[in-house]
C-alpha positions, 0 to 999 in steps of 0.5 A: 546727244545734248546737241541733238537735244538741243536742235529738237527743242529749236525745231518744236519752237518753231515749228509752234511759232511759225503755225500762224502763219503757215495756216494762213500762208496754206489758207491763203494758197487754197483762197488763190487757185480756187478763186483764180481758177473761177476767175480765168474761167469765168472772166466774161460773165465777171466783166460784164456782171461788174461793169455798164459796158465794155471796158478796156484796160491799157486796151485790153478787154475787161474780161481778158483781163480777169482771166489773166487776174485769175492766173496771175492767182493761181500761180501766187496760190502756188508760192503760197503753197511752195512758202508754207510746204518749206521744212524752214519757213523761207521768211524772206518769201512769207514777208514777200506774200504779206508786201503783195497781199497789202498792195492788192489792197491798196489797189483795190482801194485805188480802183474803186476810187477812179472813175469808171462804170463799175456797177454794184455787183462790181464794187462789191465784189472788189471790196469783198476780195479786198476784206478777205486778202486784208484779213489774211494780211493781217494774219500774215503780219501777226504770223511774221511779228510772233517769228521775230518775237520767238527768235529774239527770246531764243537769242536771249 
């Protein structure tokens, strides 16, 4: 009976320390298949509204390469989902996501500063993904950091 007590105390505790990060992983997951989903859709109008011109990249059109992106994003709002729906948070894949949210950020920093032809609406719209998966970054770090903290105090 104590043993049994026991495990449901561990699992109320993590069920309560890991809630940040399940939120943001579930928000996160939503943010990526709707927006992907837009963007696979919408990769010509997109291109064309972000760029002067026809641009390519590595020799593939701008606007393939935006419903390619848009994908790409629905398939990561899948993991997202997958992580967040686990009984056991797999932290190993949550750590994982926080990595991929950070380089899109550092990517998206990068792409703005090469030269190109990009317009405003493009600029913006790339700072704007950019702020929004840095926020969720951010939470997904506190998420991890409130983790590690809980099972430290447990440990002791």
């Amino acid at each position: 009976m104590s043993g049994l007590l026991i495990q449901a105390e561990e699992d109320v505790m993590t069920a309560s320390s890991d809630r940040l990060l399940r939120r943001t992983l579930w928000a996160n997951a939503a943010l990526s298949v709707v927006s992907g989903l837009i963007i696979a859709a919408f990769g010509g109008p997109f291109a064309a509204a972000a760029t002067r011109g026809p641009v390519t990249v590595a020799g593939v059109d701008l606007a393939v390469v935006f419903e390619l992106l848009g994908i790409g994003f629905v398939a990561f709002g899948a993991l997202c989902a997958w992580v967040a729906s686990r009984g056991v948070l797999p932290r190993a894949w949550a750590r994982g996501i926080f990595a991929a949210d950070l380089a899109w950020v550092i990517g998206s920093a990068l792409v703005l500063t090469l030269p190109g032809t990009w317009t405003i609406a493009g600029v913006a719209g790339i700072a704007v993904v950019a702020l929004v998966v840095a926020d969720l970054a951010i939470l997904e770090y506190v998420g991890l950091r409130r983790l590690a903290a809980d099972e430290l105090r447990a440990a002791n």
